[in-house]
NUKE-657942 format. One record per residue: x, y, z negated of N, C-alpha, C in turn; residue in three letters. Coordinates in steps of 0.02 Angstrom, whole numbers, padded with zeros to 5 digits, always signed. Example, Ala and Ser with C-alpha at 12.3 -4.5 7.8 and 13.67 -1.06 7.14 Angstrom:
NUKE-657942
+00660-00284-00390+00615-00225-00390+00660-00165-00390ALA
+00642-00112-00354+00684-00053-00357+00645+00002-00394SER
This chain:
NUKE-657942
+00042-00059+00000+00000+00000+00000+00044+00062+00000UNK
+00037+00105+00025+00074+00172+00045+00054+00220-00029UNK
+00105+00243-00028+00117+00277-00104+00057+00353-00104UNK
+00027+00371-00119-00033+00424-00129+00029+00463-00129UNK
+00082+00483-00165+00112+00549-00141+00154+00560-00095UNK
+00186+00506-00061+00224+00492+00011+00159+00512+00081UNK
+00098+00458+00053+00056+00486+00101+00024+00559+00102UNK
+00012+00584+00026-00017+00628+00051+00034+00709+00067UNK
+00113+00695+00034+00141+00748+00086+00156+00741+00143UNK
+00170+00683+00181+00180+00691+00240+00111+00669+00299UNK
+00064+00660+00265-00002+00676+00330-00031+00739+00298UNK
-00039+00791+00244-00067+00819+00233-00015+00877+00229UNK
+00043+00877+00236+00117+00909+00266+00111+00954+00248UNK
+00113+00949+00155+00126+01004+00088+00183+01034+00102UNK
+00168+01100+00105+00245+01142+00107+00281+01129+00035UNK
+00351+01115+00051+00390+01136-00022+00393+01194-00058UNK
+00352+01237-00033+00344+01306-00073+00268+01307-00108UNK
+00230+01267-00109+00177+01266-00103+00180+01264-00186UNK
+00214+01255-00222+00194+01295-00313+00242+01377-00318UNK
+00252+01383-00269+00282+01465-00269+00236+01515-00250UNK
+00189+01486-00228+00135+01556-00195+00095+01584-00263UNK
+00113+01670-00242+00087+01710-00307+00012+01727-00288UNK
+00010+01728-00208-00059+01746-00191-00111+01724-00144UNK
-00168+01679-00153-00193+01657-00097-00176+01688-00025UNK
-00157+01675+00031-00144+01709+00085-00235+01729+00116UNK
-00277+01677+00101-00351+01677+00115-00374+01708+00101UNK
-00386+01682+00041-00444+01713-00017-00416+01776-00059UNK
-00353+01801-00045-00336+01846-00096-00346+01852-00175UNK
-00338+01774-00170-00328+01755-00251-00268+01783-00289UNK
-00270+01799-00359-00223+01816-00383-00183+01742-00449UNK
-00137+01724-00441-00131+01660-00474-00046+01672-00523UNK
-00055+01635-00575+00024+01643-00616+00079+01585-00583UNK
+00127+01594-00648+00177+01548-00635+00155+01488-00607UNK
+00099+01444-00639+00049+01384-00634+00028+01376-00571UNK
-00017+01422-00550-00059+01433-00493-00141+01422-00525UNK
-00149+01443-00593-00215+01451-00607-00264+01515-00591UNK
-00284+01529-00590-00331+01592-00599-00308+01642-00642UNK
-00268+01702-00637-00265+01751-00685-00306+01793-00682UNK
-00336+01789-00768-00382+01847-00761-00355+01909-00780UNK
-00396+01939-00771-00364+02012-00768-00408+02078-00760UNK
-00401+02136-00719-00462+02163-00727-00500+02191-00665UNK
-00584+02181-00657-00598+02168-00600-00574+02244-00538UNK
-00621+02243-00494-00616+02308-00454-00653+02379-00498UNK
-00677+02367-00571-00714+02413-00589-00667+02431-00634UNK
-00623+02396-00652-00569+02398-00727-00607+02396-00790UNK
-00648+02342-00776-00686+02320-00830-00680+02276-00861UNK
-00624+02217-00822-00608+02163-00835-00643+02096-00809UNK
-00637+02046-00814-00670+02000-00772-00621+01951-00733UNK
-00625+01926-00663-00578+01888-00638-00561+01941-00578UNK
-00495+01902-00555-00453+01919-00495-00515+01959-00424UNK
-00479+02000-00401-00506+02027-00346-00503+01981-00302UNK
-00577+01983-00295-00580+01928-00210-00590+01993-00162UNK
-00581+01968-00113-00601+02018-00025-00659+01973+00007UNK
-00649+01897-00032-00712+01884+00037-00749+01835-00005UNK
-00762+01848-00047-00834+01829-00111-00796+01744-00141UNK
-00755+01716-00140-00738+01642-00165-00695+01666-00210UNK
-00714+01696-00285-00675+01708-00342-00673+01660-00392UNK
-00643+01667-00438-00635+01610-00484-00714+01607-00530UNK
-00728+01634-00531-00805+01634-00534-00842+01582-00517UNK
-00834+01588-00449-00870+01564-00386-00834+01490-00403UNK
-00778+01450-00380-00733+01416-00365-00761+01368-00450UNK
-00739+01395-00526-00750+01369-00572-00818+01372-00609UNK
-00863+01401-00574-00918+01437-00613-00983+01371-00549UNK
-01029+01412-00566-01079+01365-00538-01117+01303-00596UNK
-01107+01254-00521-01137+01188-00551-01048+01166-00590UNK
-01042+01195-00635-01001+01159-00661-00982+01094-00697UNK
-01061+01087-00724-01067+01020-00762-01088+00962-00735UNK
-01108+00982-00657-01103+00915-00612-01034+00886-00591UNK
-00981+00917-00596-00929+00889-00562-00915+00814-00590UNK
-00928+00798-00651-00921+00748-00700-00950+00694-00668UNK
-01004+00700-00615-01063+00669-00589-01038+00595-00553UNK
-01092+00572-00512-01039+00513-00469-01039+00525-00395UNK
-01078+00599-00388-01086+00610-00325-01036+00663-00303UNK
-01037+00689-00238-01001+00746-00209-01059+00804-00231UNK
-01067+00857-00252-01090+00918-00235-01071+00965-00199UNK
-01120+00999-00150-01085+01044-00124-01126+01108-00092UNK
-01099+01166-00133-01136+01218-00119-01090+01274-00066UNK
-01169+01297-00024-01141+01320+00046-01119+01395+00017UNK
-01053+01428+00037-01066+01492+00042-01064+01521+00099UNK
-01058+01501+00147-01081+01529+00234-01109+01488+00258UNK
-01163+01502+00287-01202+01462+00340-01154+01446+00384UNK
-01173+01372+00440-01145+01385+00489-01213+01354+00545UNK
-01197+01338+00594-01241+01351+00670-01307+01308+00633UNK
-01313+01259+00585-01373+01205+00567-01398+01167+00615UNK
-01358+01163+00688-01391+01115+00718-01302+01064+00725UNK
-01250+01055+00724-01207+01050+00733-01171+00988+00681UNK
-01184+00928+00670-01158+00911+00618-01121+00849+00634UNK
-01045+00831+00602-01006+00786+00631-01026+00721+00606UNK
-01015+00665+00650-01043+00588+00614-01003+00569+00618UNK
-00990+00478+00597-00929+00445+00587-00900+00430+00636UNK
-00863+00433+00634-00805+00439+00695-00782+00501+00730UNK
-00822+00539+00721-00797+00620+00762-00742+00638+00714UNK
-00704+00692+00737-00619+00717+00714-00671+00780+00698UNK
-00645+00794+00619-00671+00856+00606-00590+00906+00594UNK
-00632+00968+00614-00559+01005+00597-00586+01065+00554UNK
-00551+01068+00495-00559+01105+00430-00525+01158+00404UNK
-00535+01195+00392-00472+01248+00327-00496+01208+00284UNK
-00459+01212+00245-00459+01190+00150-00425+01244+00088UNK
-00449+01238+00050-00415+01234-00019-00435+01208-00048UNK
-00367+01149-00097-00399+01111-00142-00377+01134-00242UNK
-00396+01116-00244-00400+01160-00342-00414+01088-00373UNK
-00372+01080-00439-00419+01015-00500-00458+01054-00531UNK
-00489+01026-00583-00525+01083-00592-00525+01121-00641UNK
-00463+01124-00651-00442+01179-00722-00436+01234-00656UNK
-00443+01237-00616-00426+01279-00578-00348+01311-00538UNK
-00307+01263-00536-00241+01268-00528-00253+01240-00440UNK
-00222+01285-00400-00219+01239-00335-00177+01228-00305UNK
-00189+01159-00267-00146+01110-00261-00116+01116-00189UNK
-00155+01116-00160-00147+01111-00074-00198+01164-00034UNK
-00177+01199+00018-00201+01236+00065-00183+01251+00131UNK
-00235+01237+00188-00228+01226+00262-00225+01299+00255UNK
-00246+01345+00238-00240+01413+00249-00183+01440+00262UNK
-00119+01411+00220-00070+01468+00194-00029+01457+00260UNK
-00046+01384+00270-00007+01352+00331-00019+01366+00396UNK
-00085+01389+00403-00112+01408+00464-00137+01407+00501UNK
-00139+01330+00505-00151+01264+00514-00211+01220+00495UNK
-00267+01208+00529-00324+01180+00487-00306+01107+00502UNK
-00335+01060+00464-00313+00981+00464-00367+00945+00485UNK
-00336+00912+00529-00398+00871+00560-00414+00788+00550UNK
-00440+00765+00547-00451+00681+00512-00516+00641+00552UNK
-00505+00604+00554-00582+00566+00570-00630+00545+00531UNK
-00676+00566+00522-00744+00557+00480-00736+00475+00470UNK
-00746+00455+00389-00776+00359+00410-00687+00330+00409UNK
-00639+00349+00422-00581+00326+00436-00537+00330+00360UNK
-00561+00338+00332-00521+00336+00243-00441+00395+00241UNK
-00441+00423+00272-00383+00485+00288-00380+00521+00253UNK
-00402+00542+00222-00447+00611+00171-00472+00578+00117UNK
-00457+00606+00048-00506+00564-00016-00593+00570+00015UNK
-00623+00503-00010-00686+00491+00009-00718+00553+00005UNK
-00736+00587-00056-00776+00628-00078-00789+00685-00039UNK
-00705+00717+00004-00698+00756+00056-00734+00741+00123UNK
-00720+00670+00131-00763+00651+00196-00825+00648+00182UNK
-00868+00627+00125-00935+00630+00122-00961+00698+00125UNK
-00918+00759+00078-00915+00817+00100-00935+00857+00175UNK
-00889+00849+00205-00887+00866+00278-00925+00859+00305UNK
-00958+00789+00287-01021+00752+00334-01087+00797+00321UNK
-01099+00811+00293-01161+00866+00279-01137+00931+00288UNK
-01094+00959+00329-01096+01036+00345-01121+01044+00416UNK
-01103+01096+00447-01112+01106+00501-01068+01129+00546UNK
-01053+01136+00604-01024+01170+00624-00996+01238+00589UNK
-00944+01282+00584-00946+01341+00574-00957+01357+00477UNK
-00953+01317+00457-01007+01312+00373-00948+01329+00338UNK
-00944+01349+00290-00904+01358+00215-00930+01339+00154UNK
-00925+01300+00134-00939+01284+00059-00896+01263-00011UNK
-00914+01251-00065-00877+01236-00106-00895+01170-00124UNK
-00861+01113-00151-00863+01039-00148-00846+01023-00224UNK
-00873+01025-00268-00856+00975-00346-00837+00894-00299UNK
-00777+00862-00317-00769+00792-00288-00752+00768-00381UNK
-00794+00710-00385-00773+00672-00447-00712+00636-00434UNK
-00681+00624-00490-00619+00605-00491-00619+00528-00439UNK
-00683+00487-00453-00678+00414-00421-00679+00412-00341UNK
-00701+00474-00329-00705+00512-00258-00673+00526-00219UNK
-00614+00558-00271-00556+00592-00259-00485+00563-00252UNK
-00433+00570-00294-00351+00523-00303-00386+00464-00363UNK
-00450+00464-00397-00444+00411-00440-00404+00413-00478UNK
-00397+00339-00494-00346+00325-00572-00271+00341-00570UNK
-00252+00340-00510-00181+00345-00480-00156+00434-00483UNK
-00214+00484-00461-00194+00525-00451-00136+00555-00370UNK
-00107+00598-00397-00049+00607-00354+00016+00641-00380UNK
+00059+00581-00392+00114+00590-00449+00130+00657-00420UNK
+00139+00702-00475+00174+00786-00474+00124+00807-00456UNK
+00084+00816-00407+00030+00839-00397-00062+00839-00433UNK
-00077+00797-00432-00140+00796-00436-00138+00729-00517UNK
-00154+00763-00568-00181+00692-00633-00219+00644-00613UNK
-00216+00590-00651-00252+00534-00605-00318+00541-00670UNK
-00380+00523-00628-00452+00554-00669-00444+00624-00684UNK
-00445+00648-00604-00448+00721-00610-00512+00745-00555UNK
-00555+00784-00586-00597+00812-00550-00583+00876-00504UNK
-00601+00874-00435-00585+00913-00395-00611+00967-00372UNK
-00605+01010-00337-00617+01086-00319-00610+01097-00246UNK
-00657+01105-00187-00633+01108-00126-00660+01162-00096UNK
-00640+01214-00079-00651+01279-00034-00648+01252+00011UNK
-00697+01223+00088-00702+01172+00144-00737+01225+00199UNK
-00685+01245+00246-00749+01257+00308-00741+01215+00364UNK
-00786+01210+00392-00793+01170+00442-00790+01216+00521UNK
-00724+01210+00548-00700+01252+00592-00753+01218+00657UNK
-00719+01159+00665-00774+01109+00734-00749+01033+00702UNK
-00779+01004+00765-00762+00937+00763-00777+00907+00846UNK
-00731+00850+00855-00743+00848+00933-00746+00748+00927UNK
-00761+00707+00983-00762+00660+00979-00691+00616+01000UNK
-00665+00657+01002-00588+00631+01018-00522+00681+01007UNK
């Protein structure tokens, strides 16, 4: 069996800088040494969380259905529509931005910073399950946020240095397209 952190840096082709970034390149997250959420004070200087530019704040990201993540299902709430007639099935190649977060809120991996959206085949086990069940209910064009339960997700194994094993997940997911080949 292929090692979860062999596989997942080199098909998911984690930059080695990827615990040095001070600032979402996306989302204009603001993050510490860690890469958690610093709070701090909002655009009013009232205090609150990090300035977002395009509404996915730590708010948003840790806040919500928070007490479903525990669940056995994927949740996943939309924050952009996309086309609603458009949706990928098993076997189509979906191609995504991501960010992924555990869910203390520390993040782990991002197609954003890279530039680069990642593409996988629906149904093909490439991607933790919970991501692909994910995907499968968006639409074309869609953005949402994804609670993935840990059994969903890396499981008991985790992803040594990366990801705790029985760790619940965090996915900022849009769904760029998807094509049949």
């Amino acid at each position: 069996m292929l090692n979860a952190f062999v596989f997942f840096n080199t098909f998911l082709g984690v930059p080695a800088c990827y615990n040095k970034v001070a600032i979402c390149l996306y989302c204009s997250q603001y993050f510490d040494e860690k890469q958690s959420y610093r709070s701090g004070k909002d655009a009013t200087g009232t205090g609150g969380s990090a300035p977002d530019t395009d509404g996915l704040g730590a708010s948003f990201l840790l806040g919500g259905k928070r007490g479903s993540q525990g669940g056995n299902r994927v949740t996943v709430e939309i924050f952009r529509a996309g086309d609603g007639k458009n949706y990928p099935k098993k076997g189509h190649y979906a191609i995504v931005h991501y960010s992924a977060y555990l869910s203390s809120g520390m993040l782990f991996d991002t197609s954003r910073a890279r530039k680069k959206p990642l593409r996988f085949r629906i149904g093909a086990e490439q991607v933790p399950k919970g991501l692909n069940d994910g995907v499968s209910l968006l639409s074309k064009g869609e953005r949402a946020k994804m609670n993935i339960p840990s059994h969903l997700g890396f499981g008991k194994v985790g992803v040594p240095g990366l990801v705790p094993p029985n760790t619940n997940l965090i996915y900022d997911v849009e769904l760029v397209d998807f094509t049949e080949h």
